[in-house]
C-alpha positions as CSV (number, residue, x, y, z in Angstrom):
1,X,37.3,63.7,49.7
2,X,36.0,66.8,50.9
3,X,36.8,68.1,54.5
4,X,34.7,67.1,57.1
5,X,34.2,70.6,58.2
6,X,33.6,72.0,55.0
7,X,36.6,73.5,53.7
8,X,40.5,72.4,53.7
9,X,42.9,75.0,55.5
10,X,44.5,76.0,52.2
11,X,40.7,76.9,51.5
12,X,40.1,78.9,54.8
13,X,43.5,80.7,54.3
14,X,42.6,81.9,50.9
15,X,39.1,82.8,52.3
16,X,40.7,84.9,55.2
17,X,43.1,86.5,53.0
18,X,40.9,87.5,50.3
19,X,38.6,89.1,53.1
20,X,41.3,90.9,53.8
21,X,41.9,92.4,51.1
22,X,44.9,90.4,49.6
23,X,43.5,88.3,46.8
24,X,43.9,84.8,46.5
25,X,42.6,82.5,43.7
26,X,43.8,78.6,43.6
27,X,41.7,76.3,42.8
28,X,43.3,73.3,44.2
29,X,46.4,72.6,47.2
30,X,48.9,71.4,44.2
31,X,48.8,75.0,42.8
32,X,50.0,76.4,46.4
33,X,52.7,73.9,45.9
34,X,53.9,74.5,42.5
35,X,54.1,78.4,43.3
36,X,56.8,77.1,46.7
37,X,58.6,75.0,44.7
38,X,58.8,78.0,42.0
39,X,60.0,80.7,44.5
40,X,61.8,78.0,47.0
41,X,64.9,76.2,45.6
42,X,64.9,73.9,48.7
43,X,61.2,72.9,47.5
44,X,62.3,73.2,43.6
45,X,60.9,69.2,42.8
46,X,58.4,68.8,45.0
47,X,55.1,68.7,43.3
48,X,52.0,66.9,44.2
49,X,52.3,64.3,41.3
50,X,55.7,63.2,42.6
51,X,54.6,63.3,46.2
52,X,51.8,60.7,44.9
53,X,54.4,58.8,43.1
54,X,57.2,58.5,45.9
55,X,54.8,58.3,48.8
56,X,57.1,61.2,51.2
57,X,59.5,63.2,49.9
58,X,61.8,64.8,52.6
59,X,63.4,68.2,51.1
60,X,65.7,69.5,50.2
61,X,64.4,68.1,46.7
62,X,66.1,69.9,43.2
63,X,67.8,69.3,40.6
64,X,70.6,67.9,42.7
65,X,68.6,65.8,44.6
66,X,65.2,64.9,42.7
67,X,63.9,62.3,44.5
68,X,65.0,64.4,48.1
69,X,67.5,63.9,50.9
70,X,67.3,61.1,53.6
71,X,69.0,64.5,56.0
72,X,67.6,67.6,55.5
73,X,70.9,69.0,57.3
74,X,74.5,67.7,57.1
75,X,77.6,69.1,58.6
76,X,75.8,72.4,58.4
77,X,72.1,74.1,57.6
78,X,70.9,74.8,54.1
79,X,69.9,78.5,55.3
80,X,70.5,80.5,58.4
81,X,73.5,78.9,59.6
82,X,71.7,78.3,62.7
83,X,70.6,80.4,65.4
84,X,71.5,80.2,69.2
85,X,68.4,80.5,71.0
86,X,68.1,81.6,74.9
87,X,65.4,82.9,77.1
88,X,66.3,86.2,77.6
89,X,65.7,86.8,73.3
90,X,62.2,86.3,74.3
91,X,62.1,88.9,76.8
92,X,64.5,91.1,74.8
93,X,61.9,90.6,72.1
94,X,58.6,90.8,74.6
95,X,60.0,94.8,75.9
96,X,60.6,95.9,72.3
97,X,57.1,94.9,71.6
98,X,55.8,96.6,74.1
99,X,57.9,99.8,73.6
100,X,56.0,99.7,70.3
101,X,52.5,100.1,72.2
């Protein structure tokens, strides 16, 4: 079913990129998700065909864990190791910004 607006957002986002210069050719959403779960080894399973055939699929999915993970995160994150967050990075981050400028 086609969008009611005319074209899906993977659609506008290769559109936008392409105008900018930074080419872009898929011809359907499923190839966007092969190419994550080829670069992405949290995403390594995941394809359209086997989101159609498990309904949801809640990643991590690989190898490991084909069919995915009821957690995505136990006893400690996949990546990152977490990040304490606090108000003042957003106006550490705001002057720098503006130093740039």
């Amino acid at each position: 079913m086609r969008p009611p607006a005319g074209y899906a957002d993977w659609e506008i986002t290769q559109l936008i990129s392409n105008a900018m210069g930074y080419p872009m050719s898929y011809g359907h959403a499923s190839e966007i998700m092969d190419e994550i779960a080829r670069l992405t080894p949290a995403f390594k399973g995941v394809s359209f065909d086997k989101i159609d055939e498990l309904g949801s699929i809640q990643w991590p999915c690989n190898d490991a864990q084909p069919k995915g993970t009821p957690t995505m995160h136990v006893g400690e994150f996949v990546r990152g190791k977490g990040v304490s967050w606090s108000p003042n990075m957003c106006r550490q981050a705001s002057a720098s910004m503006q130093s740039i400028h």
